[in-house]
C-alpha positions in Angstrom: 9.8 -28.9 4.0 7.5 -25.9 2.7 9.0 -22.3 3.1 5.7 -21.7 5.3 6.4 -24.7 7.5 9.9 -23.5 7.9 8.3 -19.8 9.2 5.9 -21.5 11.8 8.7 -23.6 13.7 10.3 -20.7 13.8 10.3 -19.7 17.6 12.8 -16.4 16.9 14.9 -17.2 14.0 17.6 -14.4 12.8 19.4 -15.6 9.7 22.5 -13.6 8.7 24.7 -13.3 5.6 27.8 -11.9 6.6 30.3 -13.1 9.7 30.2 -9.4 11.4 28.1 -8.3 13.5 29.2 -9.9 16.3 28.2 -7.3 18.5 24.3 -7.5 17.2 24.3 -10.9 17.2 25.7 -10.9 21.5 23.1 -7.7 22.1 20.1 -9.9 21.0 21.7 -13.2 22.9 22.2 -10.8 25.9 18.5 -10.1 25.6 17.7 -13.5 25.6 17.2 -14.2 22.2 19.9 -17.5 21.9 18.1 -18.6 18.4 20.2 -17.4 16.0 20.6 -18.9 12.7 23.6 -17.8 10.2 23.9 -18.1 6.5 26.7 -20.9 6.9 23.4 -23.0 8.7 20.8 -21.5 7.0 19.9 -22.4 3.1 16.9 -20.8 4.1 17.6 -17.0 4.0 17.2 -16.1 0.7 14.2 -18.3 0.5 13.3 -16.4 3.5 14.0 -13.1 2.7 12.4 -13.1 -0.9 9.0 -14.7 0.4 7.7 -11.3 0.6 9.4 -9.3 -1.2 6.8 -8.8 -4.3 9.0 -6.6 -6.8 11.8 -8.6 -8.8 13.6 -5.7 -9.2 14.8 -5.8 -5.8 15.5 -9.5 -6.0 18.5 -8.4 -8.9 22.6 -9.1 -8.4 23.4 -5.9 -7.2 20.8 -4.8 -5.1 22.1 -4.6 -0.9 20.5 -7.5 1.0 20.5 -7.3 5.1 22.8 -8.6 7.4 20.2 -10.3 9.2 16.3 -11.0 8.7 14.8 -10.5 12.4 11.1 -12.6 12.8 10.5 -12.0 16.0 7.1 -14.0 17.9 6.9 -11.5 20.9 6.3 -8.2 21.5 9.4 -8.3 23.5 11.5 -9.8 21.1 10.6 -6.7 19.1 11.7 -4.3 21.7 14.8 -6.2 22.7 15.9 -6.0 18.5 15.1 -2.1 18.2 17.4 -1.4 21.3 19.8 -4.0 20.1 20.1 -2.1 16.2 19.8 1.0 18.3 22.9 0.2 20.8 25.3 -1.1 17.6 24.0 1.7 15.0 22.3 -1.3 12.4 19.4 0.7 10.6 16.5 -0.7 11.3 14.1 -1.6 7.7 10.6 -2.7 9.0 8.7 -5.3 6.4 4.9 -6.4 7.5 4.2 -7.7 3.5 6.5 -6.5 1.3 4.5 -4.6 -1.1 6.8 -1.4 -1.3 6.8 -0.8 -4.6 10.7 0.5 -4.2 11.3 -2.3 -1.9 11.7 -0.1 1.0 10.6 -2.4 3.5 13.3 -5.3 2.0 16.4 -3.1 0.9 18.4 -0.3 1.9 21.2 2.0 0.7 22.7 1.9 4.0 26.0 -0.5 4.6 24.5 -2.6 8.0 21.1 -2.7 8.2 18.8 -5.4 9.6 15.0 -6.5 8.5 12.0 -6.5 11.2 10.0 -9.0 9.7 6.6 -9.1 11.5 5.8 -12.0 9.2 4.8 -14.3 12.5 2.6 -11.5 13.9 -1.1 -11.8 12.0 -3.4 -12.2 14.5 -6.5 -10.6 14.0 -9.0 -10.0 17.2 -12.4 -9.2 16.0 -14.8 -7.7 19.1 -17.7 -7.6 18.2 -19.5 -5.4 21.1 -17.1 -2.7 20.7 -17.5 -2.9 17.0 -13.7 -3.0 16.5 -10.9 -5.6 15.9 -7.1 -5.8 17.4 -4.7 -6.5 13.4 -1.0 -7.1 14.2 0.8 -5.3 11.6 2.7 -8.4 10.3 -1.6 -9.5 8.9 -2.4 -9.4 5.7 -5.7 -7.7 4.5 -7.2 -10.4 3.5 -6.4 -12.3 6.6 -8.3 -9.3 8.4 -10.7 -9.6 6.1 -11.3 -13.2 6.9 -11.1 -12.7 10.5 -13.8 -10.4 10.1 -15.9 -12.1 8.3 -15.6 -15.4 10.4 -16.8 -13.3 13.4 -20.3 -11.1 11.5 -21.3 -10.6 8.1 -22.8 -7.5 8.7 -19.1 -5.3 9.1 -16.4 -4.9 7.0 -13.2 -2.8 6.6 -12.0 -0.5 3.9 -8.7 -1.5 3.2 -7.4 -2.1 -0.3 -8.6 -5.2 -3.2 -5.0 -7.0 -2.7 -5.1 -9.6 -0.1 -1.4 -10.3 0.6 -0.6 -6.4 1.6 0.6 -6.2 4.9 -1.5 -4.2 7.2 1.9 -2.6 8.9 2.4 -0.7 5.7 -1.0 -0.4 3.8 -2.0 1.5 6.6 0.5 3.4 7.4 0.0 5.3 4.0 -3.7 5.8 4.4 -5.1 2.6 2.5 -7.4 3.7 -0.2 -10.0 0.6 -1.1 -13.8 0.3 -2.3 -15.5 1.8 0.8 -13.1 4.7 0.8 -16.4 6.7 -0.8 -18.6 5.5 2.1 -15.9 5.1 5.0 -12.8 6.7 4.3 -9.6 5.6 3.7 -8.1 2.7 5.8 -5.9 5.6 8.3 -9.0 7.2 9.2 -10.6 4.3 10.6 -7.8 3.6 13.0 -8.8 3.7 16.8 -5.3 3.3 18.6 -2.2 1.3 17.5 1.2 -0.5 19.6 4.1 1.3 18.5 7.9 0.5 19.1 9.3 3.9 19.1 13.2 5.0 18.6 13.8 5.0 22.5 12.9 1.4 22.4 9.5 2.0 24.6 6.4 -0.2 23.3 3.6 2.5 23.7 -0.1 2.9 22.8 -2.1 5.8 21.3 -2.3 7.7 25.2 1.2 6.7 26.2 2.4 8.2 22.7 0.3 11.5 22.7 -1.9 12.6 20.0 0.6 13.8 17.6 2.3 10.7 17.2 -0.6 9.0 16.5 -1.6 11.7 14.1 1.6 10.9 11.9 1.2 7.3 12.0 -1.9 7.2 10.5 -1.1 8.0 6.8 2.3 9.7 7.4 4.3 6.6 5.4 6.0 3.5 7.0 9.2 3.2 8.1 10.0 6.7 10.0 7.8 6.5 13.4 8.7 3.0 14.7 7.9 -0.5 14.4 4.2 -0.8 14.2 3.1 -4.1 16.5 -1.2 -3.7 15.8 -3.3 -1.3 14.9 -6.7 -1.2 16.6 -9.6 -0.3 13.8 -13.0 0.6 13.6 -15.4 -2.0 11.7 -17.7 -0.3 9.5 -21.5 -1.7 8.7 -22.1 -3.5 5.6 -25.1 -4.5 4.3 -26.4 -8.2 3.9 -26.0 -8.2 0.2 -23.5 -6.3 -2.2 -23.1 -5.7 -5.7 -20.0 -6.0 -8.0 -19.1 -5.7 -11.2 -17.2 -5.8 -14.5 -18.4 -3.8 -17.6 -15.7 -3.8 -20.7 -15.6 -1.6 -23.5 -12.7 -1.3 -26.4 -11.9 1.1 -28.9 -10.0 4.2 -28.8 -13.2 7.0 -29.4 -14.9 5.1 -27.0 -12.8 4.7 -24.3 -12.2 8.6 -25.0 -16.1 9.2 -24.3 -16.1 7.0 -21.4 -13.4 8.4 -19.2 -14.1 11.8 -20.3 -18.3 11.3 -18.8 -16.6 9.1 -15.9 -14.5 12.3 -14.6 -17.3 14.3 -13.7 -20.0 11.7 -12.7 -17.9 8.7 -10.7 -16.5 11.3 -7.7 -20.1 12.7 -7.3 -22.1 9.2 -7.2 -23.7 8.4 -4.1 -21.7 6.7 -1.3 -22.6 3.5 -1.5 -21.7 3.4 -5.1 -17.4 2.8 -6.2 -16.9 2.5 -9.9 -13.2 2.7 -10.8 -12.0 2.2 -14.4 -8.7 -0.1 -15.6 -7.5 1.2 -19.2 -4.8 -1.0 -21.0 -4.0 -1.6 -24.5 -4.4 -3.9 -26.5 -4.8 -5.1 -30.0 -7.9 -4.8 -32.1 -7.9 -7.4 -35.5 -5.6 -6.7 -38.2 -2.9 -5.9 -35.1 -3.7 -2.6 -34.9 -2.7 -0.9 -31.0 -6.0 -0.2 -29.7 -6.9 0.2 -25.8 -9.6 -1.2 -23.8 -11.5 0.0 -20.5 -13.1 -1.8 -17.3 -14.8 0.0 -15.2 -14.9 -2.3 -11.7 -16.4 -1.6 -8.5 -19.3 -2.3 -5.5 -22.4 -1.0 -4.9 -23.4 -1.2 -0.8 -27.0 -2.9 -1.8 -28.4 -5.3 -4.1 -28.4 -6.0 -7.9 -32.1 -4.3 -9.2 -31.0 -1.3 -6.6 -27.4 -0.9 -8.5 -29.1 -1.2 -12.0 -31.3 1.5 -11.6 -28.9 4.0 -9.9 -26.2 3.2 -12.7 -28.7 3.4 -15.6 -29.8 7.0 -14.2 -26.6 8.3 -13.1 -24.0 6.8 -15.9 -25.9 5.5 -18.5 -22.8 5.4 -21.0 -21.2 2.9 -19.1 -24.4 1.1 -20.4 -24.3 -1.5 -17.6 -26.7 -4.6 -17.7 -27.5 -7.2 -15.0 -24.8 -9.9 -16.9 -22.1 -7.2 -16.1 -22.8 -7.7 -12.0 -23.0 -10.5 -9.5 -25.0 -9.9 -6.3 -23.0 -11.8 -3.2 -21.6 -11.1 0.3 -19.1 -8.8 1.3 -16.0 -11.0 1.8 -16.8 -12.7 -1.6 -16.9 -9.7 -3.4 -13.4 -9.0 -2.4 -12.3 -12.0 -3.3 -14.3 -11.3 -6.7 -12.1 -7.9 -7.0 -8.6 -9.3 -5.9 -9.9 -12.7 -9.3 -9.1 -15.0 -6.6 -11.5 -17.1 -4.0 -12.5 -16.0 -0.4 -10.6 -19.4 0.6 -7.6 -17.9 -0.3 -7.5 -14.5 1.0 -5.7 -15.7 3.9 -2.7 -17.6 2.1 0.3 -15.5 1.9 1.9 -16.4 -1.2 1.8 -14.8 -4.3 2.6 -16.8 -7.2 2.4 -14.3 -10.2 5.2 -11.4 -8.9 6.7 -9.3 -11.5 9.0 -6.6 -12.1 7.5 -3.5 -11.8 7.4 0.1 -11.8 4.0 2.8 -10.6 4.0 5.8 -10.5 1.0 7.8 -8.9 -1.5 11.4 -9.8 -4.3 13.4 -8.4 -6.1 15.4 -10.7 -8.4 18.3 -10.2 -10.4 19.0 -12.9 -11.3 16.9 -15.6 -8.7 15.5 -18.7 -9.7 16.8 -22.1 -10.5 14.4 -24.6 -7.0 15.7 -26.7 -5.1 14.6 -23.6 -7.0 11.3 -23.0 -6.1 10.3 -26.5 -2.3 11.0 -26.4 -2.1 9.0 -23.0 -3.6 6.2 -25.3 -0.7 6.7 -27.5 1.5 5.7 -24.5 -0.9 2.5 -23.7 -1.1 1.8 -27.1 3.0 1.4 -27.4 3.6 -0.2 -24.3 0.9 -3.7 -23.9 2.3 -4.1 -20.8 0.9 -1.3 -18.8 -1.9 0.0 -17.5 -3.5 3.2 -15.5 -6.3 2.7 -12.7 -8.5 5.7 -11.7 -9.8 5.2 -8.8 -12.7 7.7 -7.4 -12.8 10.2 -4.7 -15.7 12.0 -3.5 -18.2 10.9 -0.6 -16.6 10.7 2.4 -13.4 11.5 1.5 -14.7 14.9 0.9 -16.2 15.0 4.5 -13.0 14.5 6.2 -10.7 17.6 6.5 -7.6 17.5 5.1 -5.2 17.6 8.0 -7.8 15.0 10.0 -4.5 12.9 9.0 -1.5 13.3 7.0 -3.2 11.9 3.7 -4.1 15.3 2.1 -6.0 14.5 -0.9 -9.6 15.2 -0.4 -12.2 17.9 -1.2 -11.4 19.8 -4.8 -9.6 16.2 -5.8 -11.5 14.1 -8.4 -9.5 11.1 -8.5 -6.0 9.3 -8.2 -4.4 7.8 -11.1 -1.8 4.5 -10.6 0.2 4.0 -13.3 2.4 0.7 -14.2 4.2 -1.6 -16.2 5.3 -5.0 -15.5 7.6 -7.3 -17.4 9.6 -10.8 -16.6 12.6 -10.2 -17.5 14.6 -8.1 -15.4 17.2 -7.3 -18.3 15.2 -4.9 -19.7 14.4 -2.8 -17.0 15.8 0.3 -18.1 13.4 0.2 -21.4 10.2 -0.5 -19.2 11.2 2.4 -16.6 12.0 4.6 -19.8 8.5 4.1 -20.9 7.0 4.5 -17.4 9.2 7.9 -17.0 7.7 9.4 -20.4 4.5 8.6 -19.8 4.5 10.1 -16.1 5.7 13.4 -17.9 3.3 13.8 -20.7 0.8 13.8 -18.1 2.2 16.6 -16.6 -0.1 19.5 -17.4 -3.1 17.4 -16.7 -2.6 16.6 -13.4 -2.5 18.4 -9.7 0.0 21.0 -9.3 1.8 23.1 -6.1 2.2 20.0 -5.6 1.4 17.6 -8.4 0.5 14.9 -5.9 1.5 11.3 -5.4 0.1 8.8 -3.0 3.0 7.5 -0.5 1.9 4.0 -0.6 2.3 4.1 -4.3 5.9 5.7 -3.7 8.1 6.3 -6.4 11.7 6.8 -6.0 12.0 9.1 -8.8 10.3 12.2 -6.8 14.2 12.2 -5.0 16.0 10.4 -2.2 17.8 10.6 0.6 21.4 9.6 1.1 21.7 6.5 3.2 18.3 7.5 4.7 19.4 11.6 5.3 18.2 14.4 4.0 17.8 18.1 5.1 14.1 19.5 5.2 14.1 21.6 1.5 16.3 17.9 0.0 12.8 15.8 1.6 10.5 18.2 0.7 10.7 17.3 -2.8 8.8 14.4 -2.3 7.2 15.0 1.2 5.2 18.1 0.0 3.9 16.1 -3.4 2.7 12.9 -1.1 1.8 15.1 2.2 0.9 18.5 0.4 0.8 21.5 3.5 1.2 18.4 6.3 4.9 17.6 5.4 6.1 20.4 7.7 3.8 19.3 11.1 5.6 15.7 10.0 8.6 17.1 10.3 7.7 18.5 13.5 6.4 15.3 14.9 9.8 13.3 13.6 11.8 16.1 15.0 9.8 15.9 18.2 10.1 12.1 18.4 12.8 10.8 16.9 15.4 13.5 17.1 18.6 10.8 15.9 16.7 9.2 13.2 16.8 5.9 14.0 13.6 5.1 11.7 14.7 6.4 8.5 15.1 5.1 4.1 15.4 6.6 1.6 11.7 8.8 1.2 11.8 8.9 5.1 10.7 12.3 7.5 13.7 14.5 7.9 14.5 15.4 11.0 14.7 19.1 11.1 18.2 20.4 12.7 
């Protein structure tokens, strides 16, 4: 029987490792929930829990797995397991896809915790008269994506290009995507959401006041509650987009490029996303060279796109060979290299051991620092740094509209990371990573040198079994949350006063 099958006859399932617990285990029976499955019946756990989990490093002997993996079906069944982890002090770890890139929403450092796993809830209700749709959190984009398209082909959503990211979390950190330059980021197209929060209460957007819902929405997953949907704004798309791929290699080239692309790619029009991909590689002869692609959409069609491109970046030297005129949801399934059949499936076939880190930058790399980062790309064939473009409307939108700071005076983000297979060399890959990320230092933002939570890096600092005192959490709160960390801490204070929803980069609660 498929691991998928075994999820959908899954009515509530909870499968355990350990025999203690007891008390959990009678709470949730107590509640009604009699379907419990333990690790002495259940081969299927590990299956189970490393279906989503997307990092291998958090797959490794070592690393703490839960007492129990919670997949609830109801809304209730949600409620009743807060209350329940809340009455017997389990910490609660929420998981919608499992994309944390420190496996926050699969591991903890804490000695009992339990996994939400809001794998069974991915419904997607598209309305097409209020121009918004209903996403449970446990959805993956690219099943909203889907749903979306099933229902119009004239609105979209901008969400991110990988279609297996849980909405609960992508969200939750602000979601930056290819329409973030026409629409915003993912956050600030949320109308109202369903939130278990740590009194065990299942309330909405006007039952959980404004500022609340103001940390939600970009403030990081895992300290406000357990997500159930998010309500979101559809945004209009037109009939026929544009994307494409346009690669160029060699090292003064590539220097040229990015250096132009800095000034021109945050300044384009809206309707116009061109992010670049630089890797290295090697040239003939074996010599370490690096290569760019820039990537991106263009909200019209293909003669349109041509003639903006050739006026406004004319080094990228774009031609009509480089682009493919097609619908909306294909050309996400164009920039995710998979097919619009398969944004919906689940699995992910290709998952690695990783490490990201994350920058904002403010004013434009000098060609002598492009060309040492090189040096770093160059030694390491495994990694890679995406730049992905502000500007547009993410300059519009102030920057306490929502906890995600980085807008006007920021150019663009930089993702950096390295992937390998085996996971016995992960100090020499995280060594690498570590090196890099400092080199870059005087190149970046600064007060604070900025980092984008859902990229979230462990590095930045941590909190001892999810626990930290305001100045410990501000280390990383100010560099992802810049001057909104301290209202966060106000609204975590406000609302969740015993930290029941906490990990290791979590809110502090201020004492």
């Amino acid at each position: 029987m498929s691991l998928l099958r075994i999820i959908s006859l899954l009515v509530f399932s909870i499968c355990a490792f350990a025999q203690d617990g007891q008390e959990l285990i009678s709470c949730l029976e107590q509640e009604g929930i009699t379907n419990l499955t333990t690790s002495t019946s259940s081969p299927d756990f590990d299956s189970l829990l490393r279906f989503s989990l997307q990092n291998l490093r958090y797959t490794e002997p070592g690393v703490r797995k839960p007492y129990m993996l919670i997949m609830p079906q109801e809304r209730e069944q949600v409620v009743d397991s807060v209350r329940c982890c809340i009455k017997n002090s389990w910490q609660i770890v929420v998981r919608s896809g499992g994309h944390s890139y420190e496996g926050l929403s699969s591991t903890s450092d804490a000695s009992n915790f339990a996994i939400i796993d809001l794998i069974n809830f991915d419904h997607v209700t598209v309305d097409m008269k209020s121009k918004t749709a209903w996403v449970e959190a446990g959805a993956t984009v690219g099943q909203l994506y889907s749903a979306i398209a099933s229902t119009t082909a004239d609105y979209g959503f901008p969400a991110g290009v990988c279609p297996t990211m849980g909405t609960g979390g992508h969200l939750s950190g602000g979601g930056m995507s290819f329409l973030s330059r026409k629409y915003g980021l993912a956050a600030d197209n949320i109308i109202d959401a369903l939130l278990v929060d740590a009194n065990g209460n299942l309330v909405d957007r006007n039952s959980m006041g404004e500022d609340l819902f103001w940390a939600l929405r970009g403030g990081g997953g895992g300290s406000w509650g357990v997500v159930v949907a998010w309500k979101v704004g559809l945004v209009r798309v037109p009939s026929k987009v544009t994307v494409f791929r346009v690669y160029r290699a060699g090292r003064n080239q590539v220097t040229d490029l990015v250096y132009r692309w800095q000034s021109i790619a945050p300044l384009l029009e809206q309707d116009l996303f061109i992010r670049a991909v630089i890797d290295g590689t090697e040239s003939q002869g074996g010599q370490k060279d690096v290569k760019i692609t820039f990537n991106g959409m263009y909200l019209g069609p293909l003669d349109q796109l041509l003639k903006v491109a050739s006026k406004s970046f004319p080094e990228m030297g774009m031609v009509a060979g480089d682009c493919m005129e097609t619908s909306w949801i294909d050309s996400i399934s164009y920039a995710a290299y998979t097919t619009t059949s398969q944004l919906v499936s689940r699995t992910n076939s290709d998952k690695n051991y990783f490490k990201a880190k994350s920058d904002f930058v403010t004013k434009p790399i000098p060609p002598s620092g492009l060309e040492g980062a090189w040096e770093f790309l160059g030694e390491e064939l495994n990694g890679y740094i995406l730049l992905t473009p502000l500007g547009g409307r993410m300059y519009e939108i102030p920057s306490s509209e929502i906890p995600f700071p980085y807008r006007a005076g920021y150019l663009y983000s930089i993702q950096y990371q390295v992937t390998w297979k085996d996971g016995s060399k992960d100090s020499a890959y995280i060594d690498w990573m570590r090196r890099f990320y400092d080199y870059m230092t005087p190149y970046v933002s600064e007060s604070p040198r900025g980092s984008y939570v859902n990229n979230v890096d462990l590095d930045l600092g941590t909190a001892v079994n999810g626990t930290a005192s305001v100045a410990e959490a501000r280390t990383w709160g100010h560099k992802y949350f810049g001057g909104n960390f301290d209202r966060l801490v106000k609204v975590k204070t406000q609302f969740d006063p015993i930290n029941v929803f906490r990990n290791s980069q979590g809110i502090p609660v201020n004492k």
